[in-house]
Structures are given as structure tokens and as C-alpha cells.
NUDRENTOR-172845 format. One record per residue (C-alpha): x, y, z. Coordinates in steps of 0.02 Angstrom, whole numbers, padded with zeros to 5 digits, always signed. Example, Ala and Ser with C-alpha at 12.3 -4.5 7.8 and 13.67 -1.06 7.14 Angstrom:
<pts>
+00615-00225+00390
+00684-00053+00357
</pts>
This chain:
<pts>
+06398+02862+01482
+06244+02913+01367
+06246+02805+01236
+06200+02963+01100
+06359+03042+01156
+06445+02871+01110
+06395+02845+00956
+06427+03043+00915
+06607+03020+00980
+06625+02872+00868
+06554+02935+00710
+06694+02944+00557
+06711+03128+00521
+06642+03156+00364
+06776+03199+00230
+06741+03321+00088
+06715+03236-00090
+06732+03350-00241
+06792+03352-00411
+06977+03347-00363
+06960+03183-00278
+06935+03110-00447
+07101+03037-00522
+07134+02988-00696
+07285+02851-00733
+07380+02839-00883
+07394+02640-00912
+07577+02637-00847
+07523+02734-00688
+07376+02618-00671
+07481+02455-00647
+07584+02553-00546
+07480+02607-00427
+07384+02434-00401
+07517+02285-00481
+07433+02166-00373
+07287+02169-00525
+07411+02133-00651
+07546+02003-00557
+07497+01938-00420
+07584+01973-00266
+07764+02072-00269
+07878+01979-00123
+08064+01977-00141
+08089+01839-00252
+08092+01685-00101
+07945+01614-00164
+07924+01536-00342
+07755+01626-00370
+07841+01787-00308
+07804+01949-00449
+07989+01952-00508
+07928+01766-00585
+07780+01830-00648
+07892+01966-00754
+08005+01856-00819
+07860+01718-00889
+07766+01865-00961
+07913+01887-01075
+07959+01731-01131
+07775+01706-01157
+07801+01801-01320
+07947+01736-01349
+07870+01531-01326
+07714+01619-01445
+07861+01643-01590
+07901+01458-01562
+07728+01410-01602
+07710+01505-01736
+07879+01438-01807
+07972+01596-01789
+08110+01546-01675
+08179+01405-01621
+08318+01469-01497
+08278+01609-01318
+08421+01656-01233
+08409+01723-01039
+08534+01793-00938
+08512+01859-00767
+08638+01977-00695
+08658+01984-00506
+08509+01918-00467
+08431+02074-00505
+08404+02102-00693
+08366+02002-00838
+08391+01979-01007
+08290+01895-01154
+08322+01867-01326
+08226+01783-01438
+08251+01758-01637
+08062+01757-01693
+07982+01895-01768
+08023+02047-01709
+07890+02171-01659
+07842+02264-01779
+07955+02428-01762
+07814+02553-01808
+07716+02489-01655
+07851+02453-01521
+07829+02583-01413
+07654+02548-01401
+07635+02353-01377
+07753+02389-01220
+07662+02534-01152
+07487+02556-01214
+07361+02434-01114
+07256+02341-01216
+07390+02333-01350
+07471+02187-01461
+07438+02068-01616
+07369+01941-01501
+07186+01997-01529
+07224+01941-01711
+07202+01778-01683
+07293+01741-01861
+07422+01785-01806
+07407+01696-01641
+07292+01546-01653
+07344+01482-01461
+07424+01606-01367
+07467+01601-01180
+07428+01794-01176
+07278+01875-01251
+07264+02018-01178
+07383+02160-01205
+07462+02169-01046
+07597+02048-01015
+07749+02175-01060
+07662+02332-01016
+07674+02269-00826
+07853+02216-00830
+07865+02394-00900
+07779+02493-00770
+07859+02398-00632
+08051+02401-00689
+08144+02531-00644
+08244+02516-00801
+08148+02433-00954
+08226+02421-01131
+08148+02324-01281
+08239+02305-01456
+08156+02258-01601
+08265+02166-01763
+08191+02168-01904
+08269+02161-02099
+08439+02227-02034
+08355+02379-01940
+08333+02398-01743
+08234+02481-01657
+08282+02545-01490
+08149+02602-01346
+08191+02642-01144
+08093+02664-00989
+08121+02702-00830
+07960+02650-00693
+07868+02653-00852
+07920+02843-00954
+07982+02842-01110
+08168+02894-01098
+08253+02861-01253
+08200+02795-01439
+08327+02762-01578
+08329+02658-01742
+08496+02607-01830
+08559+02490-01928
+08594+02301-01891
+08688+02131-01927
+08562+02029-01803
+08451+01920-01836
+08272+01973-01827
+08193+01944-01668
+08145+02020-01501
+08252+02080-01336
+08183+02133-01205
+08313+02202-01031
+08215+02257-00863
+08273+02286-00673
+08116+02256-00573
+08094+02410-00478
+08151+02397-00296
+08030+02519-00224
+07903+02404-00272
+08003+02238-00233
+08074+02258-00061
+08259+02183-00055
+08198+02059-00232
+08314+01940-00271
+08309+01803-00425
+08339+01625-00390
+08391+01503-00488
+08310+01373-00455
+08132+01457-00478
+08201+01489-00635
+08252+01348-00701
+08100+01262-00657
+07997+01360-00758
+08111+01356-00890
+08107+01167-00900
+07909+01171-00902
+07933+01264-01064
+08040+01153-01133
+07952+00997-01105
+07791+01087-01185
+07884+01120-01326
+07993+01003-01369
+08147+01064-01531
+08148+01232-01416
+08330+01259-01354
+08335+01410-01199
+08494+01471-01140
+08481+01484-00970
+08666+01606-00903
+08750+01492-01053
+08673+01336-00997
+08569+01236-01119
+08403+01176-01072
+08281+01073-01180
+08170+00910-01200
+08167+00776-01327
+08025+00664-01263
+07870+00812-01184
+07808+00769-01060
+07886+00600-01017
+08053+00695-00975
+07919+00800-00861
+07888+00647-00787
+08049+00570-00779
+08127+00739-00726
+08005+00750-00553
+07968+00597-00491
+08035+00555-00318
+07976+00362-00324
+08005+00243-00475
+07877+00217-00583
+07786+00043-00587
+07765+00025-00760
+07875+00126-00902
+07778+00303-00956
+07625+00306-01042
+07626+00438-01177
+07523+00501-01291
+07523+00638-01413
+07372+00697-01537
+07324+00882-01609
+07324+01019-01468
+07325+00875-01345
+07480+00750-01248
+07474+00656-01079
+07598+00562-00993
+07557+00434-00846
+07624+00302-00718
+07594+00245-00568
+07700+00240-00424
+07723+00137-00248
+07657+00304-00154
+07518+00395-00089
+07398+00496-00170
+07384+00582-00338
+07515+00683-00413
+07438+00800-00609
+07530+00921-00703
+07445+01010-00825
+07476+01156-00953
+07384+01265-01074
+07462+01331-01241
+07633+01301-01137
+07573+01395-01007
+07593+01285-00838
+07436+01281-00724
+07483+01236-00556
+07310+01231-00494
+07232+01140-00642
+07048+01201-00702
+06934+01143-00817
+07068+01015-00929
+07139+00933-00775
+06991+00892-00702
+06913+00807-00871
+07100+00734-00868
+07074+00663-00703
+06909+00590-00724
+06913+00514-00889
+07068+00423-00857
+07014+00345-00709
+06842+00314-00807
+06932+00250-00965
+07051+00142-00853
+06889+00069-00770
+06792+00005-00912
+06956-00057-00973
+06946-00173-00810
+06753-00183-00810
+06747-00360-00730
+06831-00290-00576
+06704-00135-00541
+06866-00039-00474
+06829+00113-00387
+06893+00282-00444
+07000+00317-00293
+07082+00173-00311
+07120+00170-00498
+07206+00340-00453
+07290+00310-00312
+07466+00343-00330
+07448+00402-00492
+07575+00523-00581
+07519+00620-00739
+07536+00760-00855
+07387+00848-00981
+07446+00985-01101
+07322+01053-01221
+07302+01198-01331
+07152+01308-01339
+07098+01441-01447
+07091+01608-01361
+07095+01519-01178
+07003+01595-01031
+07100+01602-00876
+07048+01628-00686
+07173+01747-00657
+07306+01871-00741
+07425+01758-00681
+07365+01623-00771
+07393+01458-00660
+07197+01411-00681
+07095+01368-00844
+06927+01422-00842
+06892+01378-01016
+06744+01268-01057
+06784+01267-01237
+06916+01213-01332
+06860+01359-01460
+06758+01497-01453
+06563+01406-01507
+06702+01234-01526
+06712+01061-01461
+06683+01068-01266
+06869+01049-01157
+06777+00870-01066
+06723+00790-01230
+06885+00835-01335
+07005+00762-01175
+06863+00620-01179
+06870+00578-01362
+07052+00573-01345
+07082+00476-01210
+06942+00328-01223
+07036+00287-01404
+07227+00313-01361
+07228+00268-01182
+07117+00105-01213
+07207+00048-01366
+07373+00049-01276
+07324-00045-01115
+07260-00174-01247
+07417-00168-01355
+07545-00187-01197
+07474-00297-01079
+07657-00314-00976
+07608-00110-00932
+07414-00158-00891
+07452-00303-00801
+07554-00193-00693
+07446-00068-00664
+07301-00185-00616
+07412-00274-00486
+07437-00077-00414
+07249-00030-00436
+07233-00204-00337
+07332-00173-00197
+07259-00004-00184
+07073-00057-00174
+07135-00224-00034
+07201-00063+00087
+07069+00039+00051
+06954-00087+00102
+07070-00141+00253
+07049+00035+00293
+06864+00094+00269
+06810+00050+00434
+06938+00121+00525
+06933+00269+00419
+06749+00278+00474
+06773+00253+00637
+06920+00392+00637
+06807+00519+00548
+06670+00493+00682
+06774+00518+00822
+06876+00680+00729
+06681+00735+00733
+06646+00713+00921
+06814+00796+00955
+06791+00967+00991
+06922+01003+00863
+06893+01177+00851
+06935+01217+01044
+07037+01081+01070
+07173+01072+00943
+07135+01163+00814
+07097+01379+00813
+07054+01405+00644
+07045+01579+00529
+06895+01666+00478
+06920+01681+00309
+06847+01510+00293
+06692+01594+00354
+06704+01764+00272
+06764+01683+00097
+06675+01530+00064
+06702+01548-00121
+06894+01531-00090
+06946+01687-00193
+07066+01749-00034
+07134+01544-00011
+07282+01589-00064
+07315+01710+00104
+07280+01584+00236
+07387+01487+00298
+07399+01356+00473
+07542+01363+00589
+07579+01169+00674
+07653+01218+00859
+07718+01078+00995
+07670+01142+01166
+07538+01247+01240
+07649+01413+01277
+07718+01414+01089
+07535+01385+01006
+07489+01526+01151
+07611+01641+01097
+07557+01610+00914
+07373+01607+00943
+07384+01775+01044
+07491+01847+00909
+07418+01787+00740
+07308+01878+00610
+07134+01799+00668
+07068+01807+00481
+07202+01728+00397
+07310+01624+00519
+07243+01452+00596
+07359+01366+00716
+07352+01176+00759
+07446+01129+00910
+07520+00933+00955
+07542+00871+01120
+07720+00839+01137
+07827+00742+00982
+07730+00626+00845
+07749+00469+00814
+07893+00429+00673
+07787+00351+00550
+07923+00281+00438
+07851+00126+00351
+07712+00119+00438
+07540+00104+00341
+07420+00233+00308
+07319+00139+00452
+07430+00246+00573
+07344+00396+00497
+07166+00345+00578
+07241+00255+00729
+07333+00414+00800
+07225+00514+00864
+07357+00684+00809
+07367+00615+00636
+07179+00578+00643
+07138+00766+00707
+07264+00849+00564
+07227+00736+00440
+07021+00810+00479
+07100+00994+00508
+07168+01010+00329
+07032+00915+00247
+07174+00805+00123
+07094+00640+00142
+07028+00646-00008
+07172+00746-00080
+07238+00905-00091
+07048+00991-00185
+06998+01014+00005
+07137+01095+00058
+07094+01219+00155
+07256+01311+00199
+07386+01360+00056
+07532+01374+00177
+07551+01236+00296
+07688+01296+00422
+07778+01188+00544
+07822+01314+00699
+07964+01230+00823
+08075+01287+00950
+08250+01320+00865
+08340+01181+00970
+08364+01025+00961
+08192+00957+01007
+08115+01058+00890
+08225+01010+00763
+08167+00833+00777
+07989+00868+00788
+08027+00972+00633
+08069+00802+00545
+07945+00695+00618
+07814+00794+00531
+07918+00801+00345
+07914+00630+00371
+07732+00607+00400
+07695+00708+00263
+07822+00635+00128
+07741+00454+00183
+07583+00496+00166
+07535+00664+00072
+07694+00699-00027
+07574+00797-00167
+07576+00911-00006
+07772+00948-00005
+07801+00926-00216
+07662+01072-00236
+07733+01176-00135
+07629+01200+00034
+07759+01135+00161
+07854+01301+00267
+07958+01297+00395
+07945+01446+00495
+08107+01541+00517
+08113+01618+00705
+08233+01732+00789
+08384+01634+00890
+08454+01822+00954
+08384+01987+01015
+08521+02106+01028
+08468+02290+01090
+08549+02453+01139
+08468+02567+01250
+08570+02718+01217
+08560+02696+01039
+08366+02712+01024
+08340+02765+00853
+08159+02716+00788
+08082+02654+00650
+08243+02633+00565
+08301+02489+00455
+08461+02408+00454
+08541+02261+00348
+08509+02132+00471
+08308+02161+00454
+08184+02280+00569
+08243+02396+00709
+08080+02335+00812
+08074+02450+00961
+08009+02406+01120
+08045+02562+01228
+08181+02676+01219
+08280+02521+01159
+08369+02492+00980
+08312+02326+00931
+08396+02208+00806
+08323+02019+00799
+08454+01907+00706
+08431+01719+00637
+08612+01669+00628
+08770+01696+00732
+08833+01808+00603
+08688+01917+00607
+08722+01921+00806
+08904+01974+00786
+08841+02108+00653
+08710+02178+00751
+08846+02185+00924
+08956+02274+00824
+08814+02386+00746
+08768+02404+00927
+08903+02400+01047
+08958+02464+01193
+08869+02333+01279
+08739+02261+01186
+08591+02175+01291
+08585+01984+01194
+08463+01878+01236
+08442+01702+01168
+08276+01626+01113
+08257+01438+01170
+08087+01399+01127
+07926+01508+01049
+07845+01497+01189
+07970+01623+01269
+07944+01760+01134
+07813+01860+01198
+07656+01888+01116
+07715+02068+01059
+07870+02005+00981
+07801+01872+00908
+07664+01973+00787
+07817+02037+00733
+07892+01865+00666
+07714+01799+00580
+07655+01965+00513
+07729+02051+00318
+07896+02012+00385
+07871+01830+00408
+08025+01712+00353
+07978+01555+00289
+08091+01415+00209
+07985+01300+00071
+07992+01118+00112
+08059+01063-00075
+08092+00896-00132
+08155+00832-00299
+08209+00687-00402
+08399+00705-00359
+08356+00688-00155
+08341+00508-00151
+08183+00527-00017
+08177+00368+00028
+08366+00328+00057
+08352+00477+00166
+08213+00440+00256
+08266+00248+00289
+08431+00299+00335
+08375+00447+00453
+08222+00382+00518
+08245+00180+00508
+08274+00073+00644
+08471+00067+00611
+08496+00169+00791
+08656+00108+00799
+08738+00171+00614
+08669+00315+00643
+08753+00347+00801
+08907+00301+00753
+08900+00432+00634
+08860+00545+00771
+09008+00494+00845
+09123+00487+00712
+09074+00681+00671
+09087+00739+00829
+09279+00682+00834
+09301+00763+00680
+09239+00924+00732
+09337+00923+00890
+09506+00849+00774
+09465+01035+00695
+09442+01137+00846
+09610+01053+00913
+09708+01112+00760
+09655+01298+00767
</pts>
């Protein structure tokens, strides 16, 4: 073929560009057209950093600014269906001659007064405009000096304003629906909820929230935080200390790694910025001269650590709308640096109370101890294992990594990748062939791992799959290097799946449980059924049960349950073609991009205070074979006691 005839056949026709190409929003069309600027992602609400989230915090932001300001010391929230919300706080009040636009009008608010608002969580005028422009229906009510004023929206439009009379109390309420167009099948969840909700209160402690009529607050900061989400005891009791715009909590615990929580002006940032890091330095540094004789090593003065930072800063400078990163390198505009005020703070209070309880310091320096004997115990091994994850060819031989590694090195898409663990050579195939190539890595074992319940951390250098993953997510060090956001253990749905499923929980709740308590753990969620109709072809529709994927002329319904089975036969019927996934590695290629691609189901690996982690873990993965199969057993007959009686 001539190659000039190529490249003319390949040429983008040119499209015309004239005056009417150029568009002009209004504010509330703006964040309409691109809400990914202004919240984040959307997502339906499974995820706790779904939009929906981000809507509800940007409201009780204002209402937690009233609190500070000591305008309030009560916020009610009720959620109705799992679909919209309600929030009432008894601060302020708006002022009624401006209502309409501080929840309209970008750019807008009495947050840029900073009188008014010495340490906000939101600066910048656009918190409540974007729950505005993305709710289908948006009201906000303003009490003020027994008068209220009324305002509605619907995806943003002005639909109603009234003022009348009232009995209330002065204050704010604000009711939205988050619009569905824009959140696909959104639904709240409670837990997400009251999660956040807690973080609020232990930020601010004398603030009472009404969570659906249930009463939420914190009498001792961040100690309850503490207290509240560990999943190991602590060693020692709490640390905690409290000065102006600044209060840490910390422990240690008989665990791996290093577990921070930090927050700004109440505002929780999940991954930290410029406070937590000073945090984490200068405690290990003041903890260190505090033990000078010994010469400890950072890494081991931290090692299982658990802590919490909040401070307040004037007018703070975040990475993100979203907020979950400080980039502020002052504590106030031409101030007192963020490192040297955490420093100042934490050389004085943090020394004089390892001097003043030496029971507490004692403890933590037989910890710190023990932690610096295995590291040591370790180091050579650890060298040895690094080597050899070099000589590997870990790139081609276990590991197929993403390019956004490549194409991002400054990180700003981390957030999108992701690395799916597969068992098996056909199921990481049938991934690898199927997967987005810039965002998706997979990592695939050779047959089951090793159950490393109460083993050491030598097991993590000695196994040569441990050794390769360990060197594939870069955690070593801790979770900085991580270098996927989504880890995703991918297993056949059957019963040897299932168990390599809990091998790796396992290995990951021994050894990196910072890994599972920040959220990075998924399972992903596969089809067990395909159920299609040939004479029922009807494409690209949707149904209840998810997708109508089409292969063909066929109807295609993929269900994860048996009730979604019997739903889509009956949807289906007369006789619907079923067929029954065993493993991944028998979903074609095809099929597959459409179980890892928008429509992707993942289940969060979650684990809290109230599991009891390691009574789970010793009873379910201990050497007591025999109790456990006698509760096999004694099941079993149950189950079959049942089926006899129907």
C-alpha cells in the first residue's frame, strides 16, 4: 500500500471551529457539566470516598464551622431511604439577604472573611453550591430572629423562595436528593456515615450529632479515636496531649507497621500532608533523644505505632477540593511554619510526659526493643530477599504491571490504578488479556500461599510469593510507596478460591494491617451465572439484575447470587441457556472486560475494633484442625436437621 495514501486515509477530518463552538456556563451548569472538579468521583455510594459522601461532609462542614465559632452546639442528620438527607444545625443562620447566593453563586460565602472564620474547613465558596447543582431536589432554610427563609432547587434552578414567620431556633437546614442521573443506582450507607460522623465528634469534643435519632459524641478527642479503632490492645495506656490549635494521641501496639490519623480544622485527612509527616518525624525524633543512650533507629521507634495529629490552621491549603491532603506549609498566612509549630509542641509535651510516667516509657522502650532485636534478626535476610526480588524477572514473571506508573510519575492519577492478585495461569490470562493496560496491574501466585498465622515477619523474605508481592507493592517500608490504591484479590468463586481468598486476608492482617484499616483491600465480586435467551435479543438494554451484555443475537443477564439466577430465568424464560462459572479462568477474555471495567463489583476488606481479629484468625486459621471440624460437622447436621423438616 503507498504509505501517502495511508497516512491520508488516517488523517482526523478536520472539524469546523467558529464562534458557536464557544460555550459559556453559569456556575451551577459548570459543576454540572464537570463534578469530577468539584467532588471527586460520583459512584453509587459503595465506597466511603464515593460523591454522595463528599455532599453530605460539605454540609456539615458549615455546620462543624458554627461549632467553632460557638454558634451551635447540637447537628441533627437524618437520611431517608438511603437516598436523601437532612441537616440541621442551630448556629447562625445564613444570613437571609444572601441565601440564595451562598448556595448558588460560585465563589460565594463569609468564609473569605476570615473574622468571621478564623479556621475553616472550607474557604472557598463552593462546598454547598455543588451539593446544589448535583441534587435533583435541593432546599436550604435559613432561621434567623423568628424569621425563615425558604429557597428550592431542582439540578441547581431556583424553583421556589418564601420568607415567613418562625418559632425555631436560629440556625441552618439544608434537604438534598443527589441527582440520580448523575449517581447511577446511589445508595447511602450507614456505616460510611457514621464513620465520618464520629471523626467529627472526636475533633470536637461537647458537639452532640444526631445521627436517624441516634446520639453520637466524644468526651476524651482523640483518645476515644484511638480507643474507638484499634484492632490490637495497646501496650501502654494513651498518650494525649492537647495545646492551642494542636492534640495528639499515641500508643503502641503488639503489631506491624505504623497506623496515623490526622485532621485539619476537623477536617479528616486520610492521606496526611504536610502535619502528619512533621507528626511522624518529630515523634520518632523526640522519642529518640528521649532514649539517646540507645541510638534507636527511626523505624524501629515507630514500629507498631498508633497515633492521631489534629491541628488548626488559618486559611489551610489543601491538595484537592476534596480535601483529604494538607498542603499547607504554614500554620498562617507569613506565620509559624506547620514542622516547627508540631516541633515546638511535641519536644516539650511529649518529652515531659515520658519523664513524668516512667511505667508508660518503660513500656514503650521494651516495644522499641523488641522491634530493633527483629529488625536486626531480619536485615540480612531482608537483604538477601531484596536482591533476589531484583534478579527475578518480576515484571514477566509474576507481576504485569500498568502504565500509569510510567505515564504519571508524579502520582496525580494513583488513585485509578489498581492490582488484581489471581491463582492460576488461565485466571491471571483471562485478566491480563482483559484488563485496562494503563490502569490495571495483575500479580499472579502459583497455586495456594502459605497460612502465615503466627509466623514471623521472617516468612515475608523467606517465601519467595510473599518476597515477590511484598517487592510488587513497594510496602516494606510502609504504605508511602504504595503503588496501587486498590489491591484486589481475584479467586475462583468455589471453594478453593474461597480459601485462597483468606490465606491472603490473613497475610495481610499479620503483616500490613495499615493495608486493610485504610481501606485498600477488595475482593473482586465475579459472576456465578450467565443466563441468556436467544429469542429475546433485545440490546443494549438494562434490567434490575445489572447489564444486558450481548454476545450475538443472545439476551444476556450475568447474576451474582441464586436469586439473581431465578430473577433473570423468570425475566427470561422459556428456556433460558444457564451456565455456571467455576473458576475465572473459564470466563472468556470478552466477558471478562466486562466484569473489571466501570461496572466492576468490588467488596472492601473492612476490619474494626468489634471483630476481635485475632480470635478470628486463631480460631480459623490455628492449628486446632480438629475444633474446627467438628464444627463443620456439627453444622452440617444442622442444616440437613432443616432440610429434613421442610
Amino acid at each position: 500500500m503507498d504509505e501517502n495514501i495511508f497516512l491520508e486515509n488516517n488523517t482526523p477530518e478536520m472539524v469546523e471551529y467558529t464562534e458557536d463552538n464557544i460555550r459559556h456556563l453559569n456556575d451551577m451548569e459548570h459543576i454540572r457539566t464537570r463534578p469530577g472538579m468539584y467532588i471527586g468521583k460520583l459512584g453509587d455510594g459503595s465506597q466511603n470516598d464515593d460523591g454522595i459522601y463528599v455532599l453530605l461532609k460539605e454540609v456539615i462542614d458549615n455546620s462543624i464551622d458554627e461549632f467553632k465559632m460557638n454558634a451551635g452546639k447540637r447537628i441533627e442528620i437524618d437520611v431517608t431511604d438511603n437516598k436523601s438527607v437532612t441537616v440541621r444545625d442551630y448556629g447562625r443562620g445564613i444570613p437571609q439577604g444572601k441565601l440564595i447566593e451562598a448556595v448558588s453563586m460560585l465563589n460565594t460565602g463569609g468564609k473569605y472573611d476570615s473574622k468571621a472564620f478564623k479556621k475553616s474547613v472550607g474557604l472557598n465558596g463552593v462546598g454547598l453550591k455543588a451539593v446544589n447543582a448535583t441534587s435533583s431536589h435541593f432546599e436550604a432554610r435559613s432561621y434567623r430572629e423568628g424569621v425563615v427563609r425558604i429557597v428550592t432547587f431542582e439540578k441547581g434552578i431556583l424553583v421556589s423562595d418564601s420568607t415567613e414567620k418562625s418559632n425555631d431556633e436560629n440556625g441552618t437546614y439544608i434537604s438534598f436528593t443527589p441527582d440520580p442521573e448523575l449517581f447511577a443506582g446511589y445508595e447511602f450507607r450507614a456505616p460510611f456515615i457514621e464513620t465520618m460522623l464520629r471523626n467529627y465528634t472526636y475533633l470536637n469534643t461537647g458537639l452532640t450529632i444526631l445521627y436517624n435519632g441516634k446520639r453520637i459524641l466524644s468526651r476524651n478527642g482523640l483518645a476515644d479515636l484511638l480507643t474507638d479503632n484499634m484492632t490490637s490492645e495497646g501496650l501502654y495506656p494513651i498518650i494525649h496531649l492537647k495545646g492551642e490549635d494542636i492534640e495528639i494521641a499515641i500508643t503502641h501496639a503488639e503489631q506491624y507497621g505504623e497506623e496515623y490519623y490526622s485532621f485539619v480544622n476537623g477536617q479528616h485527612t486520610p492521606q496526611g500532608g504536610t502535619h502528619q509527616s512533621a507528626f511522624k518525624e518529630l515523634v520518632a525524633a523526640t522519642i529518640h533523644d528521649f532514649f539517646t543512650a540507645k541510638n534507636f533507629e527511626y523505624s524501629d521507634i515507630r514500629n507498631g505505632i498508633v497515633a492521631a495529629i489534629a491541628v488548626n490552621v488559618e486559611e489551610p491549603v489543601f491538595e484537592s477540593q476534596t480535601k483529604v491532603k494538607l498542603g499547607s506549609l504554614y500554620m498562617s498566612p507569613g506565620g509559624v511554619s506547620v514542622k516547627k509549630f508540631i516541633g515546638d509542641f511535641i519536644k516539650v509535651e511529649l518529652d515531659n510526659f515520658l519523664h513524668k510516667n516512667p511505667d508508660i516509657s518503660e513500656e514503650m522502650l521494651r516495644k522499641i526493643t523488641a522491634s530493633e532485636k527483629e529488625r536486626k534478626e531480619l536485615s540480612g535476610l531482608a537483604k538477601q530477599a531484596r536482591e533476589k526480588a531484583k534478579k527475578v524477572n518480576l515484571h514477566n514473571r509474576k507481576l504485569r504491571d500498568c502504565r500509569i506508573h510510567l505515564n504519571d510519575p508524579k502520582g496525580d492519577r494513583q488513585e485509578e490504578s489498581c492490582i488484581f492478585i489471581t491463582e492460576g495461569d488461565s485466571a491471571s490470562g483471562s485478566i491480563t488479556k482483559s484488563r485496562d493496560t494503563n490502569t490495571q496491574a495483575v500479580f499472579s501466585l502459583r497455586g495456594k500461599p502459605l497460612n502465615t498465622y503466627g509466623l514471623s515477619r521472617a516468612v515475608v523474605y523467606q517465601n519467595e510469593e510473599f518476597n515477590l508481592l511484598q517487592a510488587a507493592l513497594n510496602i516494606e517500608d510502609g504504605l508511602e510507596g504504595l503503588r496501587y490504591n486498590k489491591v484486589i484479590v481475584a479467586t475462583d468463586a468455589d471453594v478453593d478460591g474461597m480459601h485462597i481468598r483468606l490465606l491472603m486476608i490473613t497475610f495481610f492482617l499479620q503483616f500490613f494491617p495499615e493495608l486493610i484499616k485504610k481501606g485498600h483491600v477488595y475482593i473482586l465480586q465475579t459472576p456465578l451465572f450467565r443466563v441468556r435467551n436467544k429469542r429475546k435479543a433485545q440490546r443494549g438494554k438494562k434490567n434490575a439484575e445489572g447489564s444486558d451484555k450481548q454476545k450475538g443475537d443472545f439476551e444476556t443477564i450475568y447474576c451474582y447470587s441464586d436469586e439473581e439466577r431465578i430473577r433473570a430465568i423468570e425475566k427470561l424464560s422459556p428456556n433460558p441457556e444457564i451456565t455456571r462459572f467455576k473458576g475465572l479462568g473459564e470466563i472468556s477474555p470478552d466477558e471478562f472486560r466486562n466484569f473489571i471495567g466501570e461496572d466492576i463489583r468490588l467488596e472492601r476488606v473492612t476490619m474494626h475494633k468489634d471483630d476481635k481479629v485475632d480470635d478470628l484468625l486463631c480460631y480459623y486459621m490455628g492449628k486446632n484442625s480438629m475444633e474446627r471440624q467438628n464444627f463443620i460437622i456439627d453444622n452440617l447436621v444442622v442444616e440437613e436437621d432443616k432440610t429434613n423438616e421442610e
